[in-house]
C-alpha positions in Angstrom: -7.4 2.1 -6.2 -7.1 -0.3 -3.4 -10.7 0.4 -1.5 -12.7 0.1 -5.2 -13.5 4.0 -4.8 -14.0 5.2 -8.1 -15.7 9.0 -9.1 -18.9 7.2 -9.3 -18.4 5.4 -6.0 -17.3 8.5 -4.5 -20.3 10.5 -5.5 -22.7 7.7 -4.5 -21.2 7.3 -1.3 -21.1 11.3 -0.7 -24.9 11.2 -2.1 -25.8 7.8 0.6 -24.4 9.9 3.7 -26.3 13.0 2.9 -29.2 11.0 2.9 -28.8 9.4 5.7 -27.7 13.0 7.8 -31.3 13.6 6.6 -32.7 10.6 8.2 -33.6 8.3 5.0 -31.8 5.0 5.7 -33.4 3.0 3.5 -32.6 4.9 0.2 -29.2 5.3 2.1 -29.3 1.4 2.2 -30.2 1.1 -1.8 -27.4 3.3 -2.9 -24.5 1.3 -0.4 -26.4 -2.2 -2.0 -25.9 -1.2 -5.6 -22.2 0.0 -5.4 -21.6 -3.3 -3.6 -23.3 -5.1 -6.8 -21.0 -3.5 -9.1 -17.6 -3.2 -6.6 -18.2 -6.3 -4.4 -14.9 -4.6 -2.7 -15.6 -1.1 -2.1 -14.6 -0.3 1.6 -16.6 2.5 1.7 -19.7 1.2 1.0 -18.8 -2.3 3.2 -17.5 0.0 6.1 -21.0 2.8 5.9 -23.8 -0.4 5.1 -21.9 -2.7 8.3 -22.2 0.5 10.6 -25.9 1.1 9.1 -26.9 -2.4 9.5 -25.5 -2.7 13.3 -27.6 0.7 14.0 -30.1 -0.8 12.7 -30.7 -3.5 14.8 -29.1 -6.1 13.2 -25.9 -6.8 14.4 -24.4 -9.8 13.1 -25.5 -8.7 8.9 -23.3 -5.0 10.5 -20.3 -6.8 11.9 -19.4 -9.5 8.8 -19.6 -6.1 6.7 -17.4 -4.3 8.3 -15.0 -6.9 9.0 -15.4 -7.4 5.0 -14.2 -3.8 4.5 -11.2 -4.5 6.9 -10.4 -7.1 4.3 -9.8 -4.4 1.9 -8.5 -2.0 4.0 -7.0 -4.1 7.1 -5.1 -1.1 8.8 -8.6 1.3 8.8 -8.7 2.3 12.5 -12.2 3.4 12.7 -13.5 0.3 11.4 -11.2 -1.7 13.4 -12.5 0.0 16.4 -16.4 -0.9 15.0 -15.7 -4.4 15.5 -13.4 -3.7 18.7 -10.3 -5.6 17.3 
C-alpha cells in the first residue's frame, strides 16, 4: 500500500484518534511515534503527529511532518491545505 497503512497501522491509528477525541494527546503522541518507528512512511501517522505537533505549539516539528506525509501521498488535499501549498 502506497501510504504504509497496514491492519495494524490502521487499528493504531483508529485507536490514536480516539484518544485524542478524549483529550489524551500524549498517549495519542506515543501510539503515532511507534508506527513511525516501524513504518518510517506511514502517511497517516506523519499527516495526524504534524497536525498534533502544530496544535501543540510547536510549529515547525508539525509542518516538516506533514510535508513528510505529502511525500508519500503528494496529491492529499487536506494535508496540502495544512501547510497552505
Amino acid at each position: 500500500m502506497p501510504s504504509g497503512t497496514g491492519l495494524q497501522g490502521a487499528a493504531s491509528i483508529e485507536q490514536a484518534l480516539t484518544l485524542l477525541g478524549e483529550g489524551k494527546p500524549a498517549e495519542t503522541r506515543r501510539i503515532f511515534e511507534a508506527i513511525l518507528q516501524s513504518q518510517p512512511r506511514h502517511f497517516d501517522a506523519l499527516h495526524m503527529l504534524g497536525v498534533l505537533e502544530a496544535q501543540s505549539g510547536r510549529i515547525q516539528e508539525g509542518i516538516g511532518l506533514v510535508l513528510r506525509a505529502l511525500e508519500v501521498n503528494p496529491d492529499h488535499v487536506e494535508a496540502r491545505r495544512h501547510v497552505a501549498i
